[in-house]
N, CA, C and O atoms as CSV, one atom per row, in Angstrom:
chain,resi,resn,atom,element,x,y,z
A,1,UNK,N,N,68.832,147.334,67.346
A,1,UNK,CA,C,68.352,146.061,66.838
A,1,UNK,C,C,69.472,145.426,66.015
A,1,UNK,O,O,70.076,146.115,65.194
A,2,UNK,N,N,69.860,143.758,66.257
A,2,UNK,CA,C,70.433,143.226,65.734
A,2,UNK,C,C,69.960,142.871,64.781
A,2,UNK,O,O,68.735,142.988,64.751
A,3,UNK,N,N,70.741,142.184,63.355
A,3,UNK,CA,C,70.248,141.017,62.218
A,3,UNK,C,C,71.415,140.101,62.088
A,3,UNK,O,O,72.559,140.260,61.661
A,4,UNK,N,N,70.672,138.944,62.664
A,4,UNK,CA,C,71.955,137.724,62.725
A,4,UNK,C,C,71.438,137.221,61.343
A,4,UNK,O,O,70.364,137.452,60.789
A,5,UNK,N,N,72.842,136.229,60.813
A,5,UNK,CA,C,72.332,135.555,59.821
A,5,UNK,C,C,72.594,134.083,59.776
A,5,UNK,O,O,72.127,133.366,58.891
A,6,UNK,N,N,73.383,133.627,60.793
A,6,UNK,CA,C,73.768,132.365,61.060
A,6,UNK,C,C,73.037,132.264,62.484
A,6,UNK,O,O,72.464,133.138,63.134
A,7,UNK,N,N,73.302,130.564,62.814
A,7,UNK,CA,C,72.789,129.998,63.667
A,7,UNK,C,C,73.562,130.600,65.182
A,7,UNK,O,O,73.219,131.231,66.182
A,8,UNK,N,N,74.365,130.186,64.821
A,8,UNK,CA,C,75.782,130.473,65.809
A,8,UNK,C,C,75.276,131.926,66.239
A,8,UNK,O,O,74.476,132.066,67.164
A,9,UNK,N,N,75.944,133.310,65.295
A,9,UNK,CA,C,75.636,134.849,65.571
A,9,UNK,C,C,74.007,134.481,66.010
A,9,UNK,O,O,73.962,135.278,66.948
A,10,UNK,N,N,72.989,134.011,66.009
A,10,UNK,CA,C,71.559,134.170,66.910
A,10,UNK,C,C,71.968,134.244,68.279
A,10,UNK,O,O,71.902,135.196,69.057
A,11,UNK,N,N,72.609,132.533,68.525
A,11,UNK,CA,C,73.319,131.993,70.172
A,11,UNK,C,C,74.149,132.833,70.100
A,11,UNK,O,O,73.542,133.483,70.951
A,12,UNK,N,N,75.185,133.599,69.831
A,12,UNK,CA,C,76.405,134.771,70.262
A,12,UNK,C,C,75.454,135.749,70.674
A,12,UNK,O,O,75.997,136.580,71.403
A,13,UNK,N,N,74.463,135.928,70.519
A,13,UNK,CA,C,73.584,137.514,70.437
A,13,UNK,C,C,72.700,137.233,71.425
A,13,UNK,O,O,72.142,138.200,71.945
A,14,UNK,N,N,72.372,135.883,71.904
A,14,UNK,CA,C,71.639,135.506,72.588
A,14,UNK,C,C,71.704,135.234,74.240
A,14,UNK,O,O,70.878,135.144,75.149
A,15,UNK,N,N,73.325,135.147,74.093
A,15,UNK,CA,C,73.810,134.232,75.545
A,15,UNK,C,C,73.961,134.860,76.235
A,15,UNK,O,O,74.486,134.502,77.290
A,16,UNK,N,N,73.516,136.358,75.971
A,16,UNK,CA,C,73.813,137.354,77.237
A,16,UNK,C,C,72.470,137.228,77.897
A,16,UNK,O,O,72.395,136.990,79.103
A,17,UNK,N,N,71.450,137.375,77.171
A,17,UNK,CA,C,69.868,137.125,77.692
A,17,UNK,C,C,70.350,136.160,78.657
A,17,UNK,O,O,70.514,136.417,79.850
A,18,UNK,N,N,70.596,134.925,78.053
A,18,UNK,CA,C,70.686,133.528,78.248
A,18,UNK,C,C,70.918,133.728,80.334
A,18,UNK,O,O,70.128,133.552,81.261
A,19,UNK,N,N,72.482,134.188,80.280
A,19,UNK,CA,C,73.126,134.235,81.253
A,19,UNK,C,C,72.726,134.990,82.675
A,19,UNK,O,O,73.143,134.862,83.826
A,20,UNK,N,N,71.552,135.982,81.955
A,20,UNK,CA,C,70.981,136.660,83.125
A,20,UNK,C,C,69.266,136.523,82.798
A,20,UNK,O,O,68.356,137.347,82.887
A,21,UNK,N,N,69.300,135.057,82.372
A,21,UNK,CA,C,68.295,134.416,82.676
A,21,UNK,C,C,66.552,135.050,82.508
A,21,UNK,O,O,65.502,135.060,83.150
A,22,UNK,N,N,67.158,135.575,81.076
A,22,UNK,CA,C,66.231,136.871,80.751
A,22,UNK,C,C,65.019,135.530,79.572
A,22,UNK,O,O,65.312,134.521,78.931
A,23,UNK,N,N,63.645,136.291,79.823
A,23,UNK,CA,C,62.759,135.701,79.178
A,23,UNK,C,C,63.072,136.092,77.448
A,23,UNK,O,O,63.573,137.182,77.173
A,24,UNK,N,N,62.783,135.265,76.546
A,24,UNK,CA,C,63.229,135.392,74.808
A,24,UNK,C,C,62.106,134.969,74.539
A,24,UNK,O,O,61.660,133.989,75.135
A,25,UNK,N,N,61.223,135.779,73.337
A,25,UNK,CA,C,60.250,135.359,72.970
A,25,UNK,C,C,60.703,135.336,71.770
A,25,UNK,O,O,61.586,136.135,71.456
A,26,UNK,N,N,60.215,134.453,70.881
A,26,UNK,CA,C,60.312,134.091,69.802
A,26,UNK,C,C,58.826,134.374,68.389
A,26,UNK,O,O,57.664,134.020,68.586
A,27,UNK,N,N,59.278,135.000,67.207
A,27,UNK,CA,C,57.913,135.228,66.887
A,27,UNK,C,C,58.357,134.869,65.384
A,27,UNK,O,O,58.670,135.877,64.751
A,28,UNK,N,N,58.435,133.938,64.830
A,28,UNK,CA,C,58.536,133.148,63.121
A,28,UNK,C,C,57.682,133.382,62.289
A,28,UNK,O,O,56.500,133.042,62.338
A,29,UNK,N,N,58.379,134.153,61.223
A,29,UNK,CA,C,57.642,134.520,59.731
A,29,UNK,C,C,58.444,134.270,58.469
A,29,UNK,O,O,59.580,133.831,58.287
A,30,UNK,N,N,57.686,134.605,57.826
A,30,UNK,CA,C,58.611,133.998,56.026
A,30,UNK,C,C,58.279,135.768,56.067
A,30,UNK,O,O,57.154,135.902,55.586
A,31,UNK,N,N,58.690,136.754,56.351
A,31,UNK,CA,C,58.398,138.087,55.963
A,31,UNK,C,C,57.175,138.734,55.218
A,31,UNK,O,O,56.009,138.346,55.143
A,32,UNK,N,N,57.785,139.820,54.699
A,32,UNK,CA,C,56.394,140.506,53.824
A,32,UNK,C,C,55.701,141.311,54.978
A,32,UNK,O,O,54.517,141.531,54.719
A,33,UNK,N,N,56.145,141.833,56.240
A,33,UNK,CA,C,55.376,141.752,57.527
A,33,UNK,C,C,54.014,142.606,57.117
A,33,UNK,O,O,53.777,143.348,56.164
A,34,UNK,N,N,53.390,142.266,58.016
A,34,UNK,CA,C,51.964,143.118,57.782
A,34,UNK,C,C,51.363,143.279,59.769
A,34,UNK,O,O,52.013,143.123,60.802
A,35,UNK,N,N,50.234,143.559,59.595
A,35,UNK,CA,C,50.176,144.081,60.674
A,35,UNK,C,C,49.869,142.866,61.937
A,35,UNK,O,O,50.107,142.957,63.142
A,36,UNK,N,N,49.443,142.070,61.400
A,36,UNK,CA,C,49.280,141.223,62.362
A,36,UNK,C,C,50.972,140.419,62.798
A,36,UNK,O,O,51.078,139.871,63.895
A,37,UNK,N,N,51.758,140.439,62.159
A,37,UNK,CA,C,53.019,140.252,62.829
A,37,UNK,C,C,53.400,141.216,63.379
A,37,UNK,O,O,53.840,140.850,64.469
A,38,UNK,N,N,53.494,142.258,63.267
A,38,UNK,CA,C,53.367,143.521,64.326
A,38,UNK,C,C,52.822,143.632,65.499
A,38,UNK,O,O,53.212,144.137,66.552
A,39,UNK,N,N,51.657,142.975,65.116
A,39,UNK,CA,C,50.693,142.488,66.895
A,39,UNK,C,C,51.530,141.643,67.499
A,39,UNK,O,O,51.727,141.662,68.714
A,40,UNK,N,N,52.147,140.744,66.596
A,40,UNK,CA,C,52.192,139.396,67.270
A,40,UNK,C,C,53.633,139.933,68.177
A,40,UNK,O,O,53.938,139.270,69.168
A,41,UNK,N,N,54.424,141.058,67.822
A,41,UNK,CA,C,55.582,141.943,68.084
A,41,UNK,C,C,55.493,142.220,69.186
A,41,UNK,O,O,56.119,141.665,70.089
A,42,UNK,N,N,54.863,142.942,69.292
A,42,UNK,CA,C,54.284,143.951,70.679
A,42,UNK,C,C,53.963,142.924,71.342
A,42,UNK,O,O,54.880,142.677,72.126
A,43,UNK,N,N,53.186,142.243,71.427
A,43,UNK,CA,C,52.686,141.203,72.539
A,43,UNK,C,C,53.925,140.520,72.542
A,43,UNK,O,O,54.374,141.511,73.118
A,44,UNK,N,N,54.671,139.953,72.471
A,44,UNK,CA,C,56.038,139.565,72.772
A,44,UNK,C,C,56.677,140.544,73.769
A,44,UNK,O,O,57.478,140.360,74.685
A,45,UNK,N,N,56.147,141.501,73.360
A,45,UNK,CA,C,57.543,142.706,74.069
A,45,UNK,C,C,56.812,142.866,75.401
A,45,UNK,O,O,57.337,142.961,76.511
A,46,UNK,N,N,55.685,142.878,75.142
A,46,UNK,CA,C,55.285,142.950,76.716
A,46,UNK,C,C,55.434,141.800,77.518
A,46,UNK,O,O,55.524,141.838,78.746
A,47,UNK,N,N,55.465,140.523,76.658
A,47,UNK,CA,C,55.941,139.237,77.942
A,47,UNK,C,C,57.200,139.053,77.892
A,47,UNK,O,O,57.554,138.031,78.479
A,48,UNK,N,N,58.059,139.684,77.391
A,48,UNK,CA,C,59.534,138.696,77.180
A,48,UNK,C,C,60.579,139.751,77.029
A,48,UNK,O,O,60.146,140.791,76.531
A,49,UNK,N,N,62.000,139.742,77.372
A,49,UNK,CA,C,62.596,140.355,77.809
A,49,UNK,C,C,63.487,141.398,76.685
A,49,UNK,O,O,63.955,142.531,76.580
A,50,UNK,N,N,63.288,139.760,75.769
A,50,UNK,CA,C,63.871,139.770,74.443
A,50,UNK,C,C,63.303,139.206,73.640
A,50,UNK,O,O,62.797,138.127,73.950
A,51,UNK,N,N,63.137,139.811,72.037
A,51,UNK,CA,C,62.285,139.744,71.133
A,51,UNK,C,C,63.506,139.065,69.546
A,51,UNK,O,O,64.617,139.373,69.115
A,52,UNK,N,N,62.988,138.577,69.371
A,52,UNK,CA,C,63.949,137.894,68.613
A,52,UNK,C,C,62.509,137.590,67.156
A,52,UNK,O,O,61.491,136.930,67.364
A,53,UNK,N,N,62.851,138.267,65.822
A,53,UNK,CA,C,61.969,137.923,65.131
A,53,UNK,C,C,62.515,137.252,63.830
A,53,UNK,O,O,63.048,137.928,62.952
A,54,UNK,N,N,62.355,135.821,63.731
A,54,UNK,CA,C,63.029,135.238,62.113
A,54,UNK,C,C,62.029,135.709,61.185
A,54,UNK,O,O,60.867,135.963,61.498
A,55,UNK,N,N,62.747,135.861,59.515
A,55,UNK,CA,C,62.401,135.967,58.513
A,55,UNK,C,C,63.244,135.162,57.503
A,55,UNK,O,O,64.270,135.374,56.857
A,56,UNK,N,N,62.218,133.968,57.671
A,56,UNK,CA,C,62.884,133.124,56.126
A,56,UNK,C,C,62.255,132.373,55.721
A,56,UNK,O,O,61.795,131.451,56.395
A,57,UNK,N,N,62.006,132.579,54.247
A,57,UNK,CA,C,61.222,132.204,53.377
A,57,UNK,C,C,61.478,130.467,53.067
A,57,UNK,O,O,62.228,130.037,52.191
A,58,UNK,N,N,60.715,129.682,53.950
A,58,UNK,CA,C,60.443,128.408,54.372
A,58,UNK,C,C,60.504,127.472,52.812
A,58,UNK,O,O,59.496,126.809,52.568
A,59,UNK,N,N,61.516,127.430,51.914
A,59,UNK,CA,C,61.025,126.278,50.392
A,59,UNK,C,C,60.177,125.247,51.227
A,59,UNK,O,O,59.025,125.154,50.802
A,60,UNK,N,N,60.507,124.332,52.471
A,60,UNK,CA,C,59.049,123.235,52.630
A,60,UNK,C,C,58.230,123.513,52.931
A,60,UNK,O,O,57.539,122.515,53.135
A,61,UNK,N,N,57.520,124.736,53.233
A,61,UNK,CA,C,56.674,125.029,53.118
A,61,UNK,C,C,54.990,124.685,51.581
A,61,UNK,O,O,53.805,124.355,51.535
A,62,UNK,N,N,56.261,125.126,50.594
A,62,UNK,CA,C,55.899,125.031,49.383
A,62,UNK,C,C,55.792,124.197,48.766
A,62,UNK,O,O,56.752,123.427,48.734
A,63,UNK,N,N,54.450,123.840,47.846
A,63,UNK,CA,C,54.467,122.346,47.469
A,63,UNK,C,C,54.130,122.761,46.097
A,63,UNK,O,O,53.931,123.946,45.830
A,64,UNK,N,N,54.048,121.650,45.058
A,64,UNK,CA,C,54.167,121.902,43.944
A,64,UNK,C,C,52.985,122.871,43.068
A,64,UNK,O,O,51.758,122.790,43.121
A,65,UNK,N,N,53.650,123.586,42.445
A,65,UNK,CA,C,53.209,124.484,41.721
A,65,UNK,C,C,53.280,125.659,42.378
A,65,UNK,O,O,53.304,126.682,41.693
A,66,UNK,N,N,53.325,125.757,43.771
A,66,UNK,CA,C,53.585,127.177,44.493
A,66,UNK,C,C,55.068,127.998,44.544
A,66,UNK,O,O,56.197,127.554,44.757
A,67,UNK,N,N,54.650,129.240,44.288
A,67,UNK,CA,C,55.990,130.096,43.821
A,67,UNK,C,C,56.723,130.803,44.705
A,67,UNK,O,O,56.737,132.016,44.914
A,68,UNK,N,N,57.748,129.320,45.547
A,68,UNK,CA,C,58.926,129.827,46.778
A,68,UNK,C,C,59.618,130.922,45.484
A,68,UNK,O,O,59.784,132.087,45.845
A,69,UNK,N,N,59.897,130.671,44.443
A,69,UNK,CA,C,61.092,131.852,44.402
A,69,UNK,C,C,60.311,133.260,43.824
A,69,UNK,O,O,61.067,134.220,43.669
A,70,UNK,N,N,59.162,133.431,43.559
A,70,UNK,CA,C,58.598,134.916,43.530
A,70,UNK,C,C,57.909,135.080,45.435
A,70,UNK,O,O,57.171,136.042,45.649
A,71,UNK,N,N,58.055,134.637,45.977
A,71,UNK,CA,C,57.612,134.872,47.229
A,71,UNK,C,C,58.326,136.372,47.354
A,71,UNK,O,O,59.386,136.729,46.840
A,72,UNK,N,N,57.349,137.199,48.261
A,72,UNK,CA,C,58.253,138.473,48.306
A,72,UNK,C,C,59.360,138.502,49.301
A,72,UNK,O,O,58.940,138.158,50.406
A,73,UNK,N,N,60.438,138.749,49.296
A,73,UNK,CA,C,61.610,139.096,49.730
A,73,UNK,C,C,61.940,140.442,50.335
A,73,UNK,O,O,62.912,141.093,49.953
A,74,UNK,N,N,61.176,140.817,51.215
A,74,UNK,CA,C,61.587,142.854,51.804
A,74,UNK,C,C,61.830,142.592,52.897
A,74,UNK,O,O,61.013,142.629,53.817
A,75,UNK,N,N,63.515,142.142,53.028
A,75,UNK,CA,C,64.291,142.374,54.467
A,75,UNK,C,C,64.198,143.699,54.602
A,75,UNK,O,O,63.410,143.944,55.515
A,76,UNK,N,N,64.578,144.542,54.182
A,76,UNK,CA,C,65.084,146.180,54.517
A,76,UNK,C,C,63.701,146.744,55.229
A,76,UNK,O,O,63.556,147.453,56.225
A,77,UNK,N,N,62.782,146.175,54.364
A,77,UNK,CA,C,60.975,147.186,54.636
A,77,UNK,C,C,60.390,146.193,56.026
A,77,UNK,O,O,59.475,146.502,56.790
A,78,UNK,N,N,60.929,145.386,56.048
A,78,UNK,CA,C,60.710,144.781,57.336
A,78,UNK,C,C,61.451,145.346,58.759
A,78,UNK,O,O,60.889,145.768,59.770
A,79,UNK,N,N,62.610,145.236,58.544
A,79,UNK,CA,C,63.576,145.311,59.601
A,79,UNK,C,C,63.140,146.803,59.856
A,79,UNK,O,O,63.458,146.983,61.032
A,80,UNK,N,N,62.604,147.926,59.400
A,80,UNK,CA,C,62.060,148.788,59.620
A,80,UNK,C,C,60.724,148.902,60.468
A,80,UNK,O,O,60.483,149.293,61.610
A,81,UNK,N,N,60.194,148.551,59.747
A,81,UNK,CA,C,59.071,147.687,60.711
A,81,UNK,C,C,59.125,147.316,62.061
A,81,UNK,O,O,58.307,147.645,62.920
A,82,UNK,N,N,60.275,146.511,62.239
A,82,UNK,CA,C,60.416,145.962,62.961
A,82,UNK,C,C,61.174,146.861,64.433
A,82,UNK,O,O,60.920,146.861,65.637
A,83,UNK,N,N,61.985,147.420,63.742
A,83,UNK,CA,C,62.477,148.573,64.243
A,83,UNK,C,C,61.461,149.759,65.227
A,83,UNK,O,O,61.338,150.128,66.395
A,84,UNK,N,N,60.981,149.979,64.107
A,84,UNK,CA,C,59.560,150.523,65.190
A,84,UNK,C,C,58.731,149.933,66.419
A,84,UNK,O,O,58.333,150.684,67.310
A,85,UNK,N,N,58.560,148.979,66.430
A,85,UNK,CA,C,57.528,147.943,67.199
A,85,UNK,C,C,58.804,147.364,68.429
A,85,UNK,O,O,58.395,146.859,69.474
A,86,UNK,N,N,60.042,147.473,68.224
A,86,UNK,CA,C,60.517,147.448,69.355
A,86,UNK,C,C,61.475,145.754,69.486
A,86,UNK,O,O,61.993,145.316,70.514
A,87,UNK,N,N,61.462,145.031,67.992
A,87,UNK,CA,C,62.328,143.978,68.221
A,87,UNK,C,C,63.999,144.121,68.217
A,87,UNK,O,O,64.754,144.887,67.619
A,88,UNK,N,N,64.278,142.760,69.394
A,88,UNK,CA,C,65.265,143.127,69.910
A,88,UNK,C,C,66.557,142.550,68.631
A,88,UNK,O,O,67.648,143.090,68.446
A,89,UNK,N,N,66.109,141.554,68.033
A,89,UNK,CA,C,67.101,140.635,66.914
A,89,UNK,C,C,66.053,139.674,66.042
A,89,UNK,O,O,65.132,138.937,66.394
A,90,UNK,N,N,66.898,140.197,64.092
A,90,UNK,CA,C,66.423,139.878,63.188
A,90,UNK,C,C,66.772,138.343,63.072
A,90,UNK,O,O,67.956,138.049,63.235
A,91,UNK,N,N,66.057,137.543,62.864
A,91,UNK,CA,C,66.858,136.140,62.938
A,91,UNK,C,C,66.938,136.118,60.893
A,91,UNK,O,O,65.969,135.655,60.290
A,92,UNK,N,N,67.826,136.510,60.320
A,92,UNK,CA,C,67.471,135.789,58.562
A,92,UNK,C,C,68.668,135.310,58.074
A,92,UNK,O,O,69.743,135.778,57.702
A,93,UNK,N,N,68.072,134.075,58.208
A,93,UNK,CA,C,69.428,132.858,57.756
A,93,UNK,C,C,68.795,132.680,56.267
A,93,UNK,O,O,67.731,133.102,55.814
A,94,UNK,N,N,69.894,131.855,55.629
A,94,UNK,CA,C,69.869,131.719,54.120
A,94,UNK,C,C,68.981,130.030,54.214
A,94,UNK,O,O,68.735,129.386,55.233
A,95,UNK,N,N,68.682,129.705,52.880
A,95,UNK,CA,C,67.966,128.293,53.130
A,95,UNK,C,C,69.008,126.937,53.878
A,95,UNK,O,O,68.894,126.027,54.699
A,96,UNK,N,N,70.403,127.753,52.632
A,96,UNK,CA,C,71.768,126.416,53.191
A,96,UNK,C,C,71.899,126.840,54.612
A,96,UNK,O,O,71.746,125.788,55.232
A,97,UNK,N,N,72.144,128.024,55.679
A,97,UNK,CA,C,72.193,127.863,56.884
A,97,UNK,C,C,70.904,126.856,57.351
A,97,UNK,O,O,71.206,125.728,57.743
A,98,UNK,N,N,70.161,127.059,57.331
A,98,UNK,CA,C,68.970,126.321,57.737
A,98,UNK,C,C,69.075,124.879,57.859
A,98,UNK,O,O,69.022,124.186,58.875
A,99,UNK,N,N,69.250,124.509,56.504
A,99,UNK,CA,C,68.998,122.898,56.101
A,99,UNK,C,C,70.522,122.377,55.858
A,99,UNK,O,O,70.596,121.151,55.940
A,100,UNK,N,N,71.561,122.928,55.621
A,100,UNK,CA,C,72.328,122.536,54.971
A,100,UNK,C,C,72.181,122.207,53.472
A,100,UNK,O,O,71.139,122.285,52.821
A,101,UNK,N,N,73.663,121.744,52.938
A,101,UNK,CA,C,73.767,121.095,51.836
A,101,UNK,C,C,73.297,119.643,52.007
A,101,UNK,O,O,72.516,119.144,51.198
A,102,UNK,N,N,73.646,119.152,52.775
A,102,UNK,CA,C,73.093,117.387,52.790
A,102,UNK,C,C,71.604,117.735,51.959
A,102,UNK,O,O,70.952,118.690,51.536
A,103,UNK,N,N,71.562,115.776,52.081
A,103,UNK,CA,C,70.009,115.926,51.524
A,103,UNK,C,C,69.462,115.544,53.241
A,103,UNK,O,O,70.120,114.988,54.121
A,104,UNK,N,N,68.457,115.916,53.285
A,104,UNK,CA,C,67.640,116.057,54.260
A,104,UNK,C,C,66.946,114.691,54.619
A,104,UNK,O,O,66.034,114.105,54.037
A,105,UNK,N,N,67.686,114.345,55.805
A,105,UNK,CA,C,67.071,112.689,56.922
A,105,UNK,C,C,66.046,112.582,57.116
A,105,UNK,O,O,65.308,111.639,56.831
A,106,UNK,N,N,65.703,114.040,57.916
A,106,UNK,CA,C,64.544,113.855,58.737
A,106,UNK,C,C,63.055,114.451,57.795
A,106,UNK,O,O,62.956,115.224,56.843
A,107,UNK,N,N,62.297,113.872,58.386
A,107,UNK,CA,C,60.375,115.107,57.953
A,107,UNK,C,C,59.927,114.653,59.325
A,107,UNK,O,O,60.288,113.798,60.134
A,108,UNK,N,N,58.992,115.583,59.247
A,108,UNK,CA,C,58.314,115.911,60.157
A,108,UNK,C,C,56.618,115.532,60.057
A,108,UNK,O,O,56.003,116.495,60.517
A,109,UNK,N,N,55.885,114.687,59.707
A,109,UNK,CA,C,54.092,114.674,59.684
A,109,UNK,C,C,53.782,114.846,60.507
A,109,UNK,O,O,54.170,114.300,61.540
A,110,UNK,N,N,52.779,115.849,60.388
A,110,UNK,CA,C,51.299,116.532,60.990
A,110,UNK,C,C,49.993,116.063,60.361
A,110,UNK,O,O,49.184,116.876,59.912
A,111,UNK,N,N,49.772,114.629,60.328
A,111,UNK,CA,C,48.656,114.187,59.747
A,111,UNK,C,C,47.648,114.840,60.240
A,111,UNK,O,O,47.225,115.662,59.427
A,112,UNK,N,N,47.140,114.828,61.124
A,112,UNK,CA,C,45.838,115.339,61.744
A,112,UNK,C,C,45.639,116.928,61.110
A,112,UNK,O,O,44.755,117.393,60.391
A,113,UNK,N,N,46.403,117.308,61.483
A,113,UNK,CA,C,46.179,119.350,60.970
A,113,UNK,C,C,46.270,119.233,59.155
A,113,UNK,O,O,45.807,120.216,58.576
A,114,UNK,N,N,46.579,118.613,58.665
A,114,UNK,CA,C,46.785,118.020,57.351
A,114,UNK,C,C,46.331,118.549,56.539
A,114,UNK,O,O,46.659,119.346,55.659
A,115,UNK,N,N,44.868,117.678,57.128
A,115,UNK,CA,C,43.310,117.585,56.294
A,115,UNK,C,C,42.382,118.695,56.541
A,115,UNK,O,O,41.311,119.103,56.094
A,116,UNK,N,N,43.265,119.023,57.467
A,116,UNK,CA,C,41.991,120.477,57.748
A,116,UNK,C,C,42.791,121.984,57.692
A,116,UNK,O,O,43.970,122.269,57.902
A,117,UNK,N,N,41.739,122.731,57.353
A,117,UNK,CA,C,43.172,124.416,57.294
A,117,UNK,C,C,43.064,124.614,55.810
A,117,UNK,O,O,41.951,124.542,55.288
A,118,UNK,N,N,44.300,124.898,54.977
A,118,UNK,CA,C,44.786,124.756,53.970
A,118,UNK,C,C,45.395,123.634,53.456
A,118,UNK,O,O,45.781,123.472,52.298
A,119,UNK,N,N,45.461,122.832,54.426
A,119,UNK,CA,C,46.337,121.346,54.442
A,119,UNK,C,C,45.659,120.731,53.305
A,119,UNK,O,O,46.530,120.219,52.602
A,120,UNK,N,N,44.316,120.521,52.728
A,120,UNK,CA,C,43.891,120.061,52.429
A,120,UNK,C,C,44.221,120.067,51.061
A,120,UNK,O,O,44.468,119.032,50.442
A,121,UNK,N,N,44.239,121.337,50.500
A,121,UNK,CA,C,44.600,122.027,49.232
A,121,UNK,C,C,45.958,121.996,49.317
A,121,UNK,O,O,46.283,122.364,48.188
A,122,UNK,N,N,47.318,121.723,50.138
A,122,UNK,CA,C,48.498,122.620,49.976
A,122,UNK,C,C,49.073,121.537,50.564
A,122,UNK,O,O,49.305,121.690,51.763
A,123,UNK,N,N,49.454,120.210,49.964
A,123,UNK,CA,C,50.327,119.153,50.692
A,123,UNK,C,C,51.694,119.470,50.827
A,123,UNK,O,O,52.419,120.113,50.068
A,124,UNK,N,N,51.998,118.794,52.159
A,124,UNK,CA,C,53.300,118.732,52.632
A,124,UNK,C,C,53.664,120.536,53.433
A,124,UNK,O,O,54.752,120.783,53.954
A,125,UNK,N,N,52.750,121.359,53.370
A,125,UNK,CA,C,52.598,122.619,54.185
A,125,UNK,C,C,52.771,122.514,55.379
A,125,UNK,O,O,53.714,123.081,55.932
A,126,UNK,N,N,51.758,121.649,56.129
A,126,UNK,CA,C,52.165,121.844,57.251
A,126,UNK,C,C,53.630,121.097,58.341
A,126,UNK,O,O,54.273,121.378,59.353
A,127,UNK,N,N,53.529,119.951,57.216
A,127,UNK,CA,C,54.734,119.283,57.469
A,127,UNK,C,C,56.107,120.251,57.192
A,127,UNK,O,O,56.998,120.035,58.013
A,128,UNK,N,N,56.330,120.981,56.469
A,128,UNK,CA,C,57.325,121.692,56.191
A,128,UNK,C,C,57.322,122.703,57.129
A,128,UNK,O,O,58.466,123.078,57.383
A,129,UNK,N,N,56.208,123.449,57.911
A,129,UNK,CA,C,56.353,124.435,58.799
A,129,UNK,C,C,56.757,123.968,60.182
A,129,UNK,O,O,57.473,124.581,60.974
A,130,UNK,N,N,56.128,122.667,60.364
A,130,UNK,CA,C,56.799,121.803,61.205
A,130,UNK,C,C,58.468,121.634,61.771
A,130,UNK,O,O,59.047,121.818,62.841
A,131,UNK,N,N,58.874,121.150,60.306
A,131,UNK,CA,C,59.543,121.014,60.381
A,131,UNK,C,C,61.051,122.304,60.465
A,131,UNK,O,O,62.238,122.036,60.652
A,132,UNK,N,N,60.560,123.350,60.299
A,132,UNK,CA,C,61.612,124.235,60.238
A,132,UNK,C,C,61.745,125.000,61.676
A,132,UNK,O,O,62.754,125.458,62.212
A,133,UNK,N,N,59.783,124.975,62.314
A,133,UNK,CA,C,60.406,125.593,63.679
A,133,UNK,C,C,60.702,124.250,64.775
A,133,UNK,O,O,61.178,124.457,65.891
């Protein structure tokens, strides 16, 4: 099992799949894994050739008063995890790989899912999850 941490090393790690036209499943978390990302693991592995799992703790996600920087942080207890269940590459980029330094052009609204869910209680949530995958 790989752990890329840039965008680039994902696509370097990737383009061999790529080239022999191999299925990549993709499975996005802010970490902490628990068991249902584990499900969500395995069922990947059985459709897809290659398993590719990010862990990064999403700041737009988070809206005011919610605590991005005590969010838990267990790369090591993950990638173990992960290890077991059979993924093929760790995707954990830093926030600046992600977004950059600029200030940020674009958003993303999800009015409709908004108002309903947690949306309701937790503005700009779903717009921020939106926006990162």
């Amino acid at each position: 099992m790989k752990t890329e941490t840039t965008i680039q090393g994902l696509a370097a790690s990737l383009n061999p799949a790529r080239a022999a036209r191999k299925i990549i499943g993709f499975v996005p978390t802010m970490g902490n894994l628990h068991e249902g990302h584990l499900t969500l693991v395995r069922e990947a592995k059985k459709l897809c050739d290659v398993v590719v799992v990010s862990i990064f703790v999403n700041p737009t996600q988070f809206g005011p008063g919610e605590d991005f920087d005590n969010y838990p942080r267990t790369l090591e207890q993950d990638s173990r995890l992960l290890a077991d269940v059979g993924c093929d590459i760790i995707f954990a980029p830093s926030v600046e790989q992600m977004y950059g330094t600029q200030p940020r052009l674009t958003n993303i609204s999800v009015s409709q899912i908004t108002d309903d869910l947690c949306g309701s209680s937790r503005p700009g949530h779903f717009d921020g999850v939106a926006l990162v995958v």
